[in-house]
C-alpha positions, 0 to 999 in steps of 0.5 A, a space after each residue: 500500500 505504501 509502495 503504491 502510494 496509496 492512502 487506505 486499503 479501501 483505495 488499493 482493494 477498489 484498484 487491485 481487486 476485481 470481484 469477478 476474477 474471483 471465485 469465492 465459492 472454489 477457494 472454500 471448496 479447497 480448504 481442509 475439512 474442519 471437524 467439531 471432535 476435538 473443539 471444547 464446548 466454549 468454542 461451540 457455544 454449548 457452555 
């Protein structure tokens, strides 16, 4: 950001970054399996 010159990340993301390049759904997709087994019951919310 500070390379660019830019003053805030808004303005760099509106530059750099185009929603439609993106696809949200695939990258979701491609991370790991999250099991529950070994959270404690705070972290679910069953306290």
């Amino acid at each position: 950001m500070a390379a660019m010159r830019h003053s805030s990340l808004e303005l760099t993301m509106n530059i750099y970054t185009d929603l439609v390049l993106l696809d949200v759904g695939a990258a979701v997709d491609a991370l790991p399996a999250f099991g529950t087994a070994d959270l404690p019951a705070v972290a679910l919310g069953n306290d």
